[in-house]
C-alpha positions in Angstrom: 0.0 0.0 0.0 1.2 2.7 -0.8 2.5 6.2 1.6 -0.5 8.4 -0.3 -3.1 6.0 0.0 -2.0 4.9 3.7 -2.6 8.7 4.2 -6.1 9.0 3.1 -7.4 5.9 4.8 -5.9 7.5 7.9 -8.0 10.4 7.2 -11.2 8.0 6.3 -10.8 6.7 10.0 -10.7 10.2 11.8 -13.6 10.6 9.6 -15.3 7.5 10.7 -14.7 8.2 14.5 -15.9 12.2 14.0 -15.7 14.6 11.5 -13.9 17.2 13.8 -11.5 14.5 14.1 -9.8 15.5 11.1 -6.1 17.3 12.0 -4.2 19.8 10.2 -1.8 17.1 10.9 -3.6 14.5 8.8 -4.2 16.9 6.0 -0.1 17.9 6.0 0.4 14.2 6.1 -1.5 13.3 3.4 -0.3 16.1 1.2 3.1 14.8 1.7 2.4 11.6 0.8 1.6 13.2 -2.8 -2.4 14.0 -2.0 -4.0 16.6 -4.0 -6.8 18.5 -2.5 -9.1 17.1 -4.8 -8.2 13.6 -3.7 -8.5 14.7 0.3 -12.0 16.6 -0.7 -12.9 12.9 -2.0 -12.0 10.8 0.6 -13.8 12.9 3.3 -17.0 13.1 1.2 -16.9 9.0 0.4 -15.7 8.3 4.3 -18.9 10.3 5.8 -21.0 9.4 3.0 -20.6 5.4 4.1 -20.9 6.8 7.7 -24.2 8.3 6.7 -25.2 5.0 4.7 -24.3 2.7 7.9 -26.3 4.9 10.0 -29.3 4.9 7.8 -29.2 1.1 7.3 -28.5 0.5 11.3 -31.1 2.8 12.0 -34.2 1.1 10.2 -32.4 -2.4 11.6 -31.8 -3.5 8.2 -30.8 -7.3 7.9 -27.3 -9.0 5.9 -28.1 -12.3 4.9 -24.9 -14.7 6.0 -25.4 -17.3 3.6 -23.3 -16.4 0.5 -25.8 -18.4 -1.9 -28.3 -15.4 -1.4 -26.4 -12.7 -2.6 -25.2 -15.1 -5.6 -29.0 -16.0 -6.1 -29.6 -12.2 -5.7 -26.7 -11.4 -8.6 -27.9 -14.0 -10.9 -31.3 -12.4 -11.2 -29.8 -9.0 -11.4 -27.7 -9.9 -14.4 -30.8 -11.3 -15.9 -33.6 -9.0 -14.6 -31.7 -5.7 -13.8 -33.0 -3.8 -11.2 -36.7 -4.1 -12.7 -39.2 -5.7 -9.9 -40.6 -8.7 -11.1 -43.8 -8.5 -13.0 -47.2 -9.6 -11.0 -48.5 -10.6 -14.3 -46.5 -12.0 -17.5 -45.7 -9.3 -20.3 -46.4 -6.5 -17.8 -44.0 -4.4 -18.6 -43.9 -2.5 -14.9 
């Protein structure tokens, strides 16, 4: 792995824990490491977006499946069906 991206996951983390959690020092570090600001910018906005996605998920108590075969069952029909619901009725196009 390399310096720059050991960097940004360190800054994903601080995220993680609290977004005032976030140093100068963590910044200066990644920037060191070869960061642009644009890649900094992202990894805050990805790192609290997931934070916001755990949340929302843990919030409505949202179930994961453990047995694998479901979610290979599940990407089966997705590569045939897309994302369209299945139809109530054949030919319905809903």
């Amino acid at each position: 792995m390399s310096a720059k991206l050991k960097a940004l996951l360190t800054i994903a983390s601080a995220v993680a824990q609290n977004g005032h959690a976030v140093t100068a020092e963590h910044i200066a570090g990644a920037r060191a490491a070869g960061a642009t600001d644009v890649e900094i910018h992202d990894t805050v906005l990805i790192a609290a977006a997931f934070c916001m996605f755990n949340r929302y998920v843990d919030g409505l108590a949202t179930i994961a499946p453990e047995d694998p075969a479901l979610y290979a069952a599940g990407a089966r029909r997705l590569v045939k069906q897309g994302y369209m619901a299945p139809s109530a009725t054949p030919g319905h196009q809903g």
